[in-house]
C-alpha positions in Angstrom: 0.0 0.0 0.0 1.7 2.8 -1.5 -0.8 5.7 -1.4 -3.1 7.6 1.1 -6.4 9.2 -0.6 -7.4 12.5 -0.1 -10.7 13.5 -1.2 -11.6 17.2 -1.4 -15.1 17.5 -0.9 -14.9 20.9 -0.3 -14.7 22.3 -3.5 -17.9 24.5 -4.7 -18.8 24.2 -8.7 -20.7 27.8 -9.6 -22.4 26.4 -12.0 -24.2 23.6 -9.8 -25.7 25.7 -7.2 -29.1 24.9 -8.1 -28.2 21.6 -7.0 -25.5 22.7 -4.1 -27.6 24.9 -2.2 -28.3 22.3 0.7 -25.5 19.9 -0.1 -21.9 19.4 -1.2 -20.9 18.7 -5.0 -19.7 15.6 -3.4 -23.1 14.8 -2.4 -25.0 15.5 -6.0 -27.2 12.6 -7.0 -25.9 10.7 -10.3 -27.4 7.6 -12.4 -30.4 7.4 -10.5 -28.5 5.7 -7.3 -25.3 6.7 -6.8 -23.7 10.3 -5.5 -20.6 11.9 -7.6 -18.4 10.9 -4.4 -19.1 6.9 -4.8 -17.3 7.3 -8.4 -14.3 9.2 -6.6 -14.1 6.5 -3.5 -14.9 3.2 -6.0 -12.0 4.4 -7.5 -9.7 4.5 -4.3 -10.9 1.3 -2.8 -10.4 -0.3 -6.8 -7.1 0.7 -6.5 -6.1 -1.0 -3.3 -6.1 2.2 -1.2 -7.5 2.1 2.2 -6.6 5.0 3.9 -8.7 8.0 2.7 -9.3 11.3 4.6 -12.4 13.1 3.3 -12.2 17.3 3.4 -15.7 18.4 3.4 -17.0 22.1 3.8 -20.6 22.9 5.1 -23.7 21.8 4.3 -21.9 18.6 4.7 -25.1 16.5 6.7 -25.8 14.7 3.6 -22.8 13.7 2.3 -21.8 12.2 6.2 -25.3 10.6 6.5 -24.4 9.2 2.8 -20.6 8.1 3.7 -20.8 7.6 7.1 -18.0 5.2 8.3 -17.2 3.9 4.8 -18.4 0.4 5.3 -20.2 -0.3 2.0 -16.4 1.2 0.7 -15.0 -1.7 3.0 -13.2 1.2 4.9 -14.5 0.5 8.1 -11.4 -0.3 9.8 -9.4 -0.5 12.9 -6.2 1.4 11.0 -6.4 3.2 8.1 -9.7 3.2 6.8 -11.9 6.5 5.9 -11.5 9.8 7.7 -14.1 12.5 8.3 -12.4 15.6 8.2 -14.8 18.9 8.0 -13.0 22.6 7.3 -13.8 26.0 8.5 -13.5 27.3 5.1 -17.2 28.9 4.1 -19.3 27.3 1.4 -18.3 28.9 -1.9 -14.5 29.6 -0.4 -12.8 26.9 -2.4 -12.5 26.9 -6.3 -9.9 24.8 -6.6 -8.7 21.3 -5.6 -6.4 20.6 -3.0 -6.5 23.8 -1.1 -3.3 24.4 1.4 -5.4 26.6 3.7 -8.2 23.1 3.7 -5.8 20.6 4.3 -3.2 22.6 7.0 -6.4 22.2 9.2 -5.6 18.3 9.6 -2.1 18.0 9.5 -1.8 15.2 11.5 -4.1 12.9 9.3 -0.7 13.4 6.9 1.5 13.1 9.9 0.4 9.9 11.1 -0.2 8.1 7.7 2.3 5.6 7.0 2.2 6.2 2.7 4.7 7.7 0.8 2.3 9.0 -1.6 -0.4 10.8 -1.9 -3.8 10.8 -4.5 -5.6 14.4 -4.6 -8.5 14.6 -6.1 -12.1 16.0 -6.1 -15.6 14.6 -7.2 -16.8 16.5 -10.2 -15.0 14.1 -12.4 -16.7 10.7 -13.2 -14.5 8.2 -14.3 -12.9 5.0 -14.0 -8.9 5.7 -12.8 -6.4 3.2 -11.8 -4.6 4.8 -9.3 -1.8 2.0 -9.2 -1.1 2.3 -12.7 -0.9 5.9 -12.3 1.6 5.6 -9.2 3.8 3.7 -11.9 4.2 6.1 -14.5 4.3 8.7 -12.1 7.5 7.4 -10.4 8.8 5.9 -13.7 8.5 9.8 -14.5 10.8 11.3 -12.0 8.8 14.0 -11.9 7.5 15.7 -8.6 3.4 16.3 -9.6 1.5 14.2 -11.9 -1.6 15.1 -13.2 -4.5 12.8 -15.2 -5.9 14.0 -18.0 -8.3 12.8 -20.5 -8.3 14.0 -24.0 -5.5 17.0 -23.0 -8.4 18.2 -20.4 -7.2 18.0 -16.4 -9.4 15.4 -14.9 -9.0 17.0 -11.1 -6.5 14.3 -10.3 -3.2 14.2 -8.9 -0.1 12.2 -7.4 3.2 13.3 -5.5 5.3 12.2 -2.6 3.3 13.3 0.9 6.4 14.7 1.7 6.4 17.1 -1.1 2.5 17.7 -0.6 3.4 18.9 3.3 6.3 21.0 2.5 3.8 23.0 -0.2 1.3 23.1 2.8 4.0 24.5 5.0 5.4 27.2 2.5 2.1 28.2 0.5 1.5 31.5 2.0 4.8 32.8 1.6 4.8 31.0 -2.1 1.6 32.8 -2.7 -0.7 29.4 -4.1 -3.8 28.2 -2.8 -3.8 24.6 -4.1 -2.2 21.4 -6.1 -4.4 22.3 -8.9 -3.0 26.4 -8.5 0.6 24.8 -8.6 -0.1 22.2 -11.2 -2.3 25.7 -13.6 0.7 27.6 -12.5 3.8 25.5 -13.9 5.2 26.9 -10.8 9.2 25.9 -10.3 11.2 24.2 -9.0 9.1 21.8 -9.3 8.1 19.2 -12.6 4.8 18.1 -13.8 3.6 15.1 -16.1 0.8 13.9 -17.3 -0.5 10.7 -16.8 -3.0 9.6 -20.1 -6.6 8.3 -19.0 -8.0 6.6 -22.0 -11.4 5.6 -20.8 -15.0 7.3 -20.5 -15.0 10.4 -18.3 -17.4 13.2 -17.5 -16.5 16.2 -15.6 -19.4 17.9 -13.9 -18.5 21.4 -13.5 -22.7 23.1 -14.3 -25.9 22.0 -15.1 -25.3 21.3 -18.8 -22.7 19.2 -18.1 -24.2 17.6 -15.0 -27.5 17.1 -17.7 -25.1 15.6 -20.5 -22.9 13.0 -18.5 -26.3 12.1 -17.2 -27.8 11.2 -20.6 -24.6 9.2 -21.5 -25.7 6.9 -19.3 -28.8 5.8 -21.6 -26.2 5.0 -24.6 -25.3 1.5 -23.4 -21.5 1.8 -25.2 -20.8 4.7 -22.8 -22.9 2.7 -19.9 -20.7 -0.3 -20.3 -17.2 1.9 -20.0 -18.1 3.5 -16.6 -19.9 0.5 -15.0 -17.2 -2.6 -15.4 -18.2 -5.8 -14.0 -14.0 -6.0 -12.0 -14.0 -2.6 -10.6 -17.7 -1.9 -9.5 -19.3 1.4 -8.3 -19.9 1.2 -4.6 -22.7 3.0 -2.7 -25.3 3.6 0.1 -27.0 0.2 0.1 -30.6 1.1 0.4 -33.3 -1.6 0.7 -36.6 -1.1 -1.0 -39.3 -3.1 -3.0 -38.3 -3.3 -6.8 -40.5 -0.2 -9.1 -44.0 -1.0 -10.0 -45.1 -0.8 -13.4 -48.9 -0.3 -13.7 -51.2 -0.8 -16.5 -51.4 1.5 -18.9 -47.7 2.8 -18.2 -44.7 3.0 -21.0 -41.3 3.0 -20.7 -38.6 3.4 -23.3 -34.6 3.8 -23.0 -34.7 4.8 -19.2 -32.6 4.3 -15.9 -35.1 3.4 -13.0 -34.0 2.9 -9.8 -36.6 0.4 -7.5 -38.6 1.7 -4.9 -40.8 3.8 -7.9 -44.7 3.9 -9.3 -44.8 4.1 -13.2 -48.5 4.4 -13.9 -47.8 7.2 -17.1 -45.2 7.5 -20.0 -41.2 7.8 -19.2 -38.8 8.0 -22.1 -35.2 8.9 -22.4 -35.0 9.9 -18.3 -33.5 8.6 -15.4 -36.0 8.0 -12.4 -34.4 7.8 -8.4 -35.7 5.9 -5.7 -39.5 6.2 -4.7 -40.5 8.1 -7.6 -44.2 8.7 -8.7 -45.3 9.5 -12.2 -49.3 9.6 -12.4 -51.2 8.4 -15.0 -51.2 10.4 -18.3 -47.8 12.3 -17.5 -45.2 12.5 -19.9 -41.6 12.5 -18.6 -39.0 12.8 -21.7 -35.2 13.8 -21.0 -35.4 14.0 -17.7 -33.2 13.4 -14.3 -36.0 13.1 -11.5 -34.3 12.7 -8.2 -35.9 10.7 -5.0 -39.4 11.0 -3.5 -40.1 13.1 -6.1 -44.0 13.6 -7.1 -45.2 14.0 -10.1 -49.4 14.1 -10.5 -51.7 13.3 -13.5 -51.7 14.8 -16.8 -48.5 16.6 -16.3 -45.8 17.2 -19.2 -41.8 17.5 -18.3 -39.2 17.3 -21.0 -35.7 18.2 -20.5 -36.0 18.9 -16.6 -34.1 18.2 -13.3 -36.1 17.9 -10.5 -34.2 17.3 -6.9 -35.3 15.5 -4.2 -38.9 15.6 -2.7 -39.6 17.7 -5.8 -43.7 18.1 -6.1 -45.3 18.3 -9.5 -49.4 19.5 -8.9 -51.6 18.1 -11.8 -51.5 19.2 -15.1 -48.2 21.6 -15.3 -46.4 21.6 -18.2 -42.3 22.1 -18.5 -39.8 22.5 -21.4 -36.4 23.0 -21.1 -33.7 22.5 -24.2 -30.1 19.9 -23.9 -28.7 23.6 -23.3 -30.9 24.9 -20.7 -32.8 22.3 -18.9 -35.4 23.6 -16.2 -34.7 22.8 -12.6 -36.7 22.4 -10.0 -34.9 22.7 -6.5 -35.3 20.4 -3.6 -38.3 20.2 -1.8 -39.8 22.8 -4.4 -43.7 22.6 -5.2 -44.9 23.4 -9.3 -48.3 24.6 -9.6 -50.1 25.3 -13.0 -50.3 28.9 -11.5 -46.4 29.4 -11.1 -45.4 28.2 -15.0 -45.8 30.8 -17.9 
């Protein structure tokens, strides 16, 4: 075991805040049953890492009610095993991954691990990294920072010796950066940088039109098949619920539907959550509808996101374009009265 994880769940997205205002990034629903996080920790725990320390910024009650002590991660353990470790920093405060100021708060999560190496990353990338196989090109390298990239885009990803990463902790004020990704954007010597190629499928979520169009890529089966690989799963929140209900009269075509749902009307081309209800006569078409979400007869929704607990009242009707999908905020109630 050559690496120690850290996990900045800190970092705020601008574009996402319709989705962020009572949550982290980390914490965003994806794929109908999963949260951006479980892609980040799958990754970790499918690369033989066991020590992760998790930097998380308020609101951060959903992502530790979703985490917890890492045991459906198998990181519930006597040494090592997944760290908690919430900042000061405001909501909004961090931009960029790896913050100094962040990390400086839990020194001795660094001081006591016994790795020589360290993983940075975020959770607004979704993707499938070997971690191991980039440890190797990074030392075969020689150089000091390593960063993934994915079709000569950053993918939020980094390696470097933990000693390097505490001595930039120690000296960043005087140095004047804020973060491994500022050093990393900065070129800044003495230090060297590589890149380490990722070849597979990846999605970065950085607003809603991305968050909208990594979502959709799930229904192509082709992209479906290169995130979800049968010998390095996606982990998760087990949650135990009856399997969806499909009554008569319903249709469904080229949809992700999670169990725990009703299906009396017509769902194309959407992913549905957990104890969704679509009444009879509603049309759902390029949509993301998120848990206990609500959506009463004769209603029409194309091209929306609705959060959680999301209420639909009968008969409203909502557009929104692959550009600019509508989105409903959680807990929000849609009357006929409030659409124009």
């Amino acid at each position: 075991m050559r690496l120690v994880a850290v996990i900045d769940a800190a970092v705020k997205k601008p574009g996402l805040e319709d989705l962020t205002m009572y949550r982290t990034t980390a914490s965003v629903p994806f794929a109908g049953r999963y949260r951006l996080i479980d892609f980040t920790l799958s990754n970790i725990v499918n690369s033989n890492i066991n020590s992760v320390g998790v930097f998380a910024s308020y609101p951060f009650v959903s992502l530790l009610d979703h985490i917890g002590m890492g045991k459906n991660w198998d990181l519930d353990r006597r040494k090592d095993g997944l760290f908690f470790l919430p900042i000061s920093q405001k909501a909004g405060d961090q931009i960029t991954v790896g913050s100094f100021a962040a990390l400086e708060e839990h020194m001795d999560f660094f001081d006591k691990s016994r790795q020589d190496y360290v993983v940075v990353t975020a959770c607004s990338t979704i993707c499938q990294i070997d971690y191991e196989d980039m440890l190797d090109a990074h030392i075969a390298s020689g150089v000091d920072i390593t960063e993934a990239v994915g079709g000569g885009l950053g993918l939020n990803n980094y390696i470097l010796k933990k000693s390097l990463l505490k001595e930039l902790i120690r000296t960043h004020r005087e140095k004047r950066v804020i973060s491994v990704e500022d050093v990393v954007r900065l070129n800044r010597a003495p230090y060297s940088y590589g890149k380490y190629e990722y070849t597979g499928y990846y999605a970065i979520i950085d607003s809603i039109e991305s968050y909208f169009q990594a979502s959709m890529d799930l229904l192509e089966q082709d992209k479906r098949n290169e995130l979800f690989l049968s010998k390095r799963p996606i982990y998760t929140k087990v949650k135990d619920e009856p399997p969806t209900r499909y009554m008569p009269g319903s249709h469904v075509a080229r949809s992700l539907i999670a169990n725990g749902s009703t299906i009396e009307g017509t769902v194309g081309n959407s992913i549905i959550s957990r104890a969704v209800s679509v009444n009879q006569s509603s049309k759902v078409d390029h949509c993301i509808i998120m848990q206990k979400s609500f959506i009463e007869k004769n209603c029409e929704l194309s091209y929306v996101i609705a959060d959680k607990d999301v209420y639909v009242e009968e008969g409203v009707v909502l557009k929104g374009t692959p550009e600019k999908p509508v989105v409903l905020r959680k807990g929000e109630r849609v009357t006929k009265e409030e659409v124009r």
